[in-house]
C-alpha positions, 0 to 999 in steps of 0.5 A: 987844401982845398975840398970840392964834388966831382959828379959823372953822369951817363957816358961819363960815369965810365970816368968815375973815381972807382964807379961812384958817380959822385965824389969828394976830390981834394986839391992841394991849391987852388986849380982852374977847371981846366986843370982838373979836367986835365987831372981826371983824364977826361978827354974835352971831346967826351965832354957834352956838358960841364957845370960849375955850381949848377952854371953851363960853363961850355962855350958853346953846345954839344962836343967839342964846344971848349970849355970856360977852362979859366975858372978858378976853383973854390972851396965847396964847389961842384963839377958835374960832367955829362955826356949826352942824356938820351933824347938830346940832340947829342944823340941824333935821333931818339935812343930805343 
């Protein structure tokens, strides 16, 4: 088994493990990022950023970027996803 953290923030908290933002996720072998994104349902074009252990592993910027899906998870590590914090430029214009 295998222990890592989920974190969700702004649009994607909606994907929460029963609402908590934050969350210990245990896998039953080592899985890639990609695997787990698939696993929680969260659809690759909601995604605006991803970290793994603080490092942007998006290949490029804002939706529908891709993800760097080949990373093999560790135990300990972080998953942070976000959807676009207001005042970005995944918004398009300054949120009121």
């Amino acid at each position: 088994m295998i222990g890592i953290t989920v974190r969700f923030f702004n649009s994607l908290s909606r994907y929460a493990n029963g609402g908590k933002p934050q969350f210990p996720l245990l896998l039953k072998e080592p899985m890639t990022i990609g695997e787990v994104v698939t696993m929680l349902n969260v659809p690759e074009s909601e995604i605006f950023l991803l970290l793994h252990n603080g490092r942007n592993v998006m290949k490029g910027f804002g939706f529908n970027s891709g993800i760097e899906n080949e990373h093999v998870l560790k135990e300990g590590d972080i998953l942070a996803f976000s959807g676009p914090v207001p005042f970005s430029r995944g918004y398009g214009s300054a949120v009121v």
